[in-house]
PAZA-434196 format. One record per residue (C-alpha): residue number from 1; residue in one letter; z negated, y, x negated. Coordinates in nm, 2 decimals, padded with zeros to 4 digits. Each point is the difference from the previous one (the first is absolute). Last residue first. Layout:
BEGIN
  nuke  mimi       Z       Y       X
   NUM     a       Z       Y       X
...
END
This chain:
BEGIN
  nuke  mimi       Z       Y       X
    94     x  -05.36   08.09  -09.78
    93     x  -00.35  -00.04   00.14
    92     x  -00.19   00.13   00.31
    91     x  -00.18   00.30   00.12
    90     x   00.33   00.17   00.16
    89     x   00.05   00.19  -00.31
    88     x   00.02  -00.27  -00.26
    87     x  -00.32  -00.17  -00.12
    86     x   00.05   00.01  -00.40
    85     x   00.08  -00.33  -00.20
    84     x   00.38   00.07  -00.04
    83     x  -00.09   00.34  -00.15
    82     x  -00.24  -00.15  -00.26
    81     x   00.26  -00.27  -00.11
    80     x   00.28   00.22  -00.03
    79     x  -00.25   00.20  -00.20
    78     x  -00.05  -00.31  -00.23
    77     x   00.37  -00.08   00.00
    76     x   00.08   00.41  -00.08
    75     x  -00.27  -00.07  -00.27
    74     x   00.26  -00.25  -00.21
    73     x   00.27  -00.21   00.15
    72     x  -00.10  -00.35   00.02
    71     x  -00.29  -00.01  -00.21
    70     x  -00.02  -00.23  -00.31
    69     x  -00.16   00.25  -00.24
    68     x  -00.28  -00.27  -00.05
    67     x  -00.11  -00.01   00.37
    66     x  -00.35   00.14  -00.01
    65     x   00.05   00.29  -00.23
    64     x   00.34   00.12   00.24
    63     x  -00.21  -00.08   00.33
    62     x  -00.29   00.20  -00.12
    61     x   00.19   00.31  -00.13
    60     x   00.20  -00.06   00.34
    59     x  -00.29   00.04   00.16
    58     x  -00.19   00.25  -00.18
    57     x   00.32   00.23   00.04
    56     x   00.01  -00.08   00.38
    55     x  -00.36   00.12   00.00
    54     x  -00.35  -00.13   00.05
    53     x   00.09  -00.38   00.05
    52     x  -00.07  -00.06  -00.35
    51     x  -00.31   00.11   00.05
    50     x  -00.08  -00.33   00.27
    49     x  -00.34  -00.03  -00.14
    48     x   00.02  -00.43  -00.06
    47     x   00.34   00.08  -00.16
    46     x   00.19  -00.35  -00.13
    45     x  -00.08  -00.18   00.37
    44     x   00.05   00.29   00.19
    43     x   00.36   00.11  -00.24
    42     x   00.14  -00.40   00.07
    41     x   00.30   00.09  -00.22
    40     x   00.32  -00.18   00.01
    39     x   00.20   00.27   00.06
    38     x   00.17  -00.03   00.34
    37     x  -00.23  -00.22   00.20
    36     x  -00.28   00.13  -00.21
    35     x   00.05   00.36   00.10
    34     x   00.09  -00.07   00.37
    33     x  -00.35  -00.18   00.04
    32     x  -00.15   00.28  -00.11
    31     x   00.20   00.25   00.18
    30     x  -00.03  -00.19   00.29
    29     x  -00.44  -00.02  -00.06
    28     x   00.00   00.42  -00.06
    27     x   00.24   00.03   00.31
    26     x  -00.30  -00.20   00.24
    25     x  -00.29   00.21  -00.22
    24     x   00.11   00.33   00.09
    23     x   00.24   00.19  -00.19
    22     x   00.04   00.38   00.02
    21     x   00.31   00.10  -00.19
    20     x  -00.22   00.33  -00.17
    19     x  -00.33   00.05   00.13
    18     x  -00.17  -00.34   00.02
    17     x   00.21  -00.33  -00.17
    16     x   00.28   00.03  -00.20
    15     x  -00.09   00.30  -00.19
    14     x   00.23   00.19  -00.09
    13     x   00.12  -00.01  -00.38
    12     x   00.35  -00.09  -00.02
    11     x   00.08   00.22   00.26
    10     x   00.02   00.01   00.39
     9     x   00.32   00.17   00.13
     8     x   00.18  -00.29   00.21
     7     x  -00.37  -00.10   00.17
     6     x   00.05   00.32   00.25
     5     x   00.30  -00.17   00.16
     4     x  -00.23  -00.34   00.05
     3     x   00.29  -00.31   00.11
     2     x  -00.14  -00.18  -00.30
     1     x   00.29  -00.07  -00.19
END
């Protein structure tokens, strides 16, 4: 949970960073390092162009593909993971 009210209604398809959750570059590098703590999946390393960072669905597309199927919980574990990495509302992290 990132402590962000207005982050409880995004979509599948908004855009993690710019309009849309609005990630700067300190939540882009948590939610990296989040990712391959929980999945396995080093996405910087394996995505010099960062597209699979686009989206939660590109994510957890890119997560799935990456990890063999072996994902904890499906895309809620991805989006878990994208709303754990977000500054909260007081400028710092959950």
């Amino acid at each position: 949970m990132t402590g962000r009210q207005e982050l409880a209604g995004i979509t599948p398809q908004t855009s993690l960073f710019g309009p849309g959750v609005g990630l700067d570059s300190l939540a882009g590098t948590l939610l990296l390092r989040r990712v391959r703590a929980r999945f396995g999946v080093d996405v910087a390393a394996e995505d010099l162009n960062l597209d699979a960072l686009a989206t939660l669905t590109a994510l957890a597309a890119f997560i799935e593909e990456r990890a063999g199927g072996m994902r904890p919980g499906g895309p809620a574990d991805a989006e878990q993971a994208a709303g754990g990495a977000a500054p909260d509302a007081g400028g710092g992290l959950s």
